[in-house]
Structures are given as C-alpha cells and as structure tokens.
C-alpha positions in Angstrom: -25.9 -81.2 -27.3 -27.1 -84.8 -27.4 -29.9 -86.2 -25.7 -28.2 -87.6 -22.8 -25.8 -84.8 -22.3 -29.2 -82.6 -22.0 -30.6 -85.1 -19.6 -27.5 -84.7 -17.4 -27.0 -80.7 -17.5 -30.8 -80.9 -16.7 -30.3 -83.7 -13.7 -27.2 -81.4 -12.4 -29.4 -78.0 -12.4 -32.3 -79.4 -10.6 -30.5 -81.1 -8.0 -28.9 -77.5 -7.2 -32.3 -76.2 -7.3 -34.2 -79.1 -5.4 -31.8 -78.7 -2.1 -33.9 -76.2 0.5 -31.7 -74.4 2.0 -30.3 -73.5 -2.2 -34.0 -72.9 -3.0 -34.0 -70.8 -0.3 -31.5 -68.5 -1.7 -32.7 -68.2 -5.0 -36.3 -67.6 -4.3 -34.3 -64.5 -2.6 -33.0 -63.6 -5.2 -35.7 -63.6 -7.5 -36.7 -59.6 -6.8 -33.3 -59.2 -8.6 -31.7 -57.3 -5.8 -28.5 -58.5 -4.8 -27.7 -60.1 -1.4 -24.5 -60.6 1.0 -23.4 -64.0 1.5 -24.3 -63.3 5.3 -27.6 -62.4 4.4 -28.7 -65.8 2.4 -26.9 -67.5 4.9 -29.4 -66.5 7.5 -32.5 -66.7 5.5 -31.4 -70.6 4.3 -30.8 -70.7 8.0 -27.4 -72.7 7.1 -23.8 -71.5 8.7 -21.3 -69.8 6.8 -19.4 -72.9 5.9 -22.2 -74.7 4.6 -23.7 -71.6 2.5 -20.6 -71.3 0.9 -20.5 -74.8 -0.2 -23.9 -74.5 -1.8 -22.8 -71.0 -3.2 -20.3 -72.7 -5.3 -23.0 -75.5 -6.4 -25.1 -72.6 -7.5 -22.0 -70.9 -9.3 -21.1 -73.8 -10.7 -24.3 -74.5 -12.6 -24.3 -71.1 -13.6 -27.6 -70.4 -11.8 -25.8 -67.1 -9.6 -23.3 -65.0 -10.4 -21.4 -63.2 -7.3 -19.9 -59.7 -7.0 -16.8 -59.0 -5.1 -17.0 -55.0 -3.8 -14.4 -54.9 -0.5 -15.3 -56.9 2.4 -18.4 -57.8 0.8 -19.4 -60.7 -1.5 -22.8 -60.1 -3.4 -25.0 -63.2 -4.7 -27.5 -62.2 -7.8 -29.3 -64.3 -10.2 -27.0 -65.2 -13.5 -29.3 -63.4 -15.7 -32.8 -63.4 -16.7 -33.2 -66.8 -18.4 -32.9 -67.9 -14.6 -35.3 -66.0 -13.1 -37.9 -67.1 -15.8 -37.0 -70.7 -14.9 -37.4 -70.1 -11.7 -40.6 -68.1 -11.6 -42.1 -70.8 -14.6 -41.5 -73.7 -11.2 -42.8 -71.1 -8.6 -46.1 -71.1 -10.7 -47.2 -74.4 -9.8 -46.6 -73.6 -6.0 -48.4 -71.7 -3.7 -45.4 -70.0 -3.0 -44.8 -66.3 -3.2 -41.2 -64.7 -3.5 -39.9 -62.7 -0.9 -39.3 -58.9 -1.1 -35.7 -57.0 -0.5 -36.7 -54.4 2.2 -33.9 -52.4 2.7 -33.3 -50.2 6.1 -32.1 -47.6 4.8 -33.4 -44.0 5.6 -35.9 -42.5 3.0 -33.8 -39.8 2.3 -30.4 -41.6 1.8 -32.2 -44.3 0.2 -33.2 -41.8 -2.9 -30.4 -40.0 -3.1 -26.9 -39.7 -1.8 -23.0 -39.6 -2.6 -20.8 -42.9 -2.8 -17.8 -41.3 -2.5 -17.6 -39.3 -5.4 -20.6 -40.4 -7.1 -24.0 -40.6 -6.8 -25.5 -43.5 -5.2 -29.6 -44.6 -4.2 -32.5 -45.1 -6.3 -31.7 -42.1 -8.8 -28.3 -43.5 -9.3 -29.7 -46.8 -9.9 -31.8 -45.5 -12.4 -29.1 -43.0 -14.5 -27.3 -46.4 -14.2 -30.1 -48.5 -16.0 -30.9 -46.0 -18.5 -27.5 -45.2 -20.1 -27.3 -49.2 -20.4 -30.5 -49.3 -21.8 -29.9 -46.7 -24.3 -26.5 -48.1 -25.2 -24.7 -45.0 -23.9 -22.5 -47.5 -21.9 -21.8 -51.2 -22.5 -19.9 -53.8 -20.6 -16.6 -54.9 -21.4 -15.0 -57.4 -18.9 -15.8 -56.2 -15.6 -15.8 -52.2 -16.8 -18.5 -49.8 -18.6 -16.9 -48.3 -21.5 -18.5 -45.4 -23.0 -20.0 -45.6 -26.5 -19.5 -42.9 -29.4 -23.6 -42.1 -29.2 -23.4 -42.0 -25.5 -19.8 -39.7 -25.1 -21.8 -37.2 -27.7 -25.3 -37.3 -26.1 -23.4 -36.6 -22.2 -21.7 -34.0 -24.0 -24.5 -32.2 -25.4 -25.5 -32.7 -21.7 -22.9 -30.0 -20.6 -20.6 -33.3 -19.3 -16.4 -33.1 -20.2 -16.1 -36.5 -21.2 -12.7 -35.7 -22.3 -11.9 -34.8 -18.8 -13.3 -38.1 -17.3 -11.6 -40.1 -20.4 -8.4 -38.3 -19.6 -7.7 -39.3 -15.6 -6.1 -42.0 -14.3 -8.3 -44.1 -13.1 -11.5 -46.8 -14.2 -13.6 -44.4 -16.6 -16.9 -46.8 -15.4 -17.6 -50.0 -13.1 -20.4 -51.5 -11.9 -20.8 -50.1 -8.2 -23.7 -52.4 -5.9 -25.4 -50.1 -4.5 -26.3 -51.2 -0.4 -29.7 -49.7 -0.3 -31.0 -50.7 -3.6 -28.9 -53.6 -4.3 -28.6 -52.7 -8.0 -25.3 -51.4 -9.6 -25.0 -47.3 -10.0 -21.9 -46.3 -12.0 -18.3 -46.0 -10.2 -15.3 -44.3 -11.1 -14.4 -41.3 -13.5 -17.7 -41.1 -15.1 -19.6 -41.6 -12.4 -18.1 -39.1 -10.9 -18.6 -36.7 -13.5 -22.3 -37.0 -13.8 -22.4 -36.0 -10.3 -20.5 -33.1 -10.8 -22.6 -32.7 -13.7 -26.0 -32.8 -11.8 -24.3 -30.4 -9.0 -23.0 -27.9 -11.0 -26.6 -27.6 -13.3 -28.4 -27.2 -10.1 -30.1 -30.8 -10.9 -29.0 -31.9 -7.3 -27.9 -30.3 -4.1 -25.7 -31.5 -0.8 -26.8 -31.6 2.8 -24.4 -29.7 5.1 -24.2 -32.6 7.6 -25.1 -35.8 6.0 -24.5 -37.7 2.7 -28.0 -37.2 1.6 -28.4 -35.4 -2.2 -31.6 -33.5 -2.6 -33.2 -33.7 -6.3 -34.4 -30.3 -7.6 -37.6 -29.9 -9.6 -35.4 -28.9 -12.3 -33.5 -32.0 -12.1 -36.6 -34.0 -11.8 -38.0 -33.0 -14.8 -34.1 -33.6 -16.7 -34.2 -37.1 -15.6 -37.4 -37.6 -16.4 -37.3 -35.7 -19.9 -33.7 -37.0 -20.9 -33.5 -40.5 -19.1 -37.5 -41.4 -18.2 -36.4 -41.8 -14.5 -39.9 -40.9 -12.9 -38.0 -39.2 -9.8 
C-alpha cells in the first residue's frame, strides 16, 4: 500500500470511529461480548434507522463483524487488532469502557440446555478451550472437528462417529444470550452434552432448563479443559 492509499484507509477508519453515536457502539463492544442491534441502538441513543446506517459504516471498514442467529442480529468487534486500536485511543481519555451485565438468573446463567446442547458460562468455556486447543477450527461459518480433537473426545468416552454420521451441521458457532460469547451448536454440541449427562459430569432440573455441575464434573473440566467451574 502506498502512502496515500494508507492516508485514506486511515482518514475512512477514523471518521467511522470519530462519529458519537459509532463510538458509542464500539466502546460497547470493547468487553468482547456481543450485542443486539436493539441494544447499541439504545445505548448510542440513535433510532433503528439511523443505527443501521452507522452499522454498515462500521461493517464496511471492517471495524464489526455481525452475527445473524433467528430474529436476532448480533454486533461484535472484528477481531482483536480492533479492540487494541481501540483501547491504545481509550488510553489518552479519561474514559472507562462499559461492562456487559447480563439479567440472566445465576443459575441459568452458569449452566443450562440450548436445545440440545449446553449453553451459559461452562458452555462458553468447553467452547473456548477446544478452539484453543485446536480440537475444532473454523471453516466458513462451521466448526469442523480436527483429527487430535475427534481422538482426544474419543478417549473422552464421546461417539464422534455417531455425531459425524447424522444429518445435520456437526458444529456452529451458537451466541450465547447470557454470556454473549459463542457455545458449540449442532451434532457435536449436542453430543458433549450427552457426554457430560451420561458421565454424571452434569445433571437436569425437573422444571427448568437449568444444568447443575457435579464435583466430579468440575474437577473434569478443570483437569481436561482448565475451565475453573
């Protein structure tokens, strides 16, 4: 890139950054929790109309990136070359970014079903770690599970032949409402719940959604994933 093309990408950046109601929105997003558009909307204090304009501003320079999940559209920061950027301008304000305080009950909030997988801060975490550890990588818009990680869930007591087999996504990024970090959709995700149910690592409520995480599956998380339960 040639000087002046570097002076313009720079120019077109911090114009989307310098308008309020856009800095608004990504000093929101900074705690890398994921918001509705509904939910910047009100905290630029902009209509919907006028928030979706300056979503596509912010898509456009490739400073958010948004997630589609039914009725729902989710804004998050692009990646973490943005948030640095963002942080590096925050430092020479007296500004402090907000936090994502979620309602959500305490016990749903740590642990509860998504359908037919686990969703809340655990899931959030399994989701983390087998990324981290390279036992799932993304590929387009789907996990796909790698020959380590197929081996290690194995071991694991998981039928990954089963979950490879059905008819459906093996793995997707799933936002999870409470957390506003992805847990793991489809087939697999379905199978480490099963998997976590079935080695007494979790347990159902009768009459709510809720998950309960044994002291045996504590200390598997903790031992096999480091997720400090």
């Amino acid at each position: 890139m040639d000087a002046e093309s570097a002076d313009l990408s720079l120019a077109a950046v911090a114009g989307a950054i310098a308008d309020p109601a856009r800095s608004k929105m990504l000093c929101a997003l900074l705690d890398g929790c994921a918001r509705t558009a509904t939910e910047l909307a009100a905290l630029a204090d902009v209509g919907a109309s006028t928030a979706s304009a300056h979503f596509a501003r912010l898509r456009e320079q490739g400073l958010v990136e948004m997630h589609v999940q039914g009725r729902y559209r989710y804004y998050r920061l692009s990646n973490a070359q943005v948030a640095k950027a963002l942080e590096s301008l925050l430092s020479i304000t007296d500004h402090q970014a907000m936090r994502f305080k979620p309602s959500t009950p305490s016990a749903l909030r740590h642990a509860r079903t998504c359908y037919d997988h686990c969703a809340g801060e655990i899931a959030v975490g399994l989701h983390d770690a087998l990324l981290n550890e390279g036992w799932i990588y993304l590929q387009d818009k789907d996990y796909c599970l790698s020959e380590q990680g197929a081996d290690s869930l194995a071991r694991l007591g998981l039928d990954v032949d089963s979950a490879l087999s059905q008819r459906r996504r093996l793995a997707y990024p799933c936002m999870d409402w409470s957390e506003r970090s992805p847990h793991i959709g489809g087939a697999l995700g379905a199978a480490l719940l099963n998997l976590m149910l079935k080695q007494g690592w979790m347990s159902r409520h009768l009459d709510s959604r809720a998950l309960t995480l044994t002291p045996k599956g504590a200390a598997k998380l903790s031992k096999t994933f480091g997720i400090q339960c």
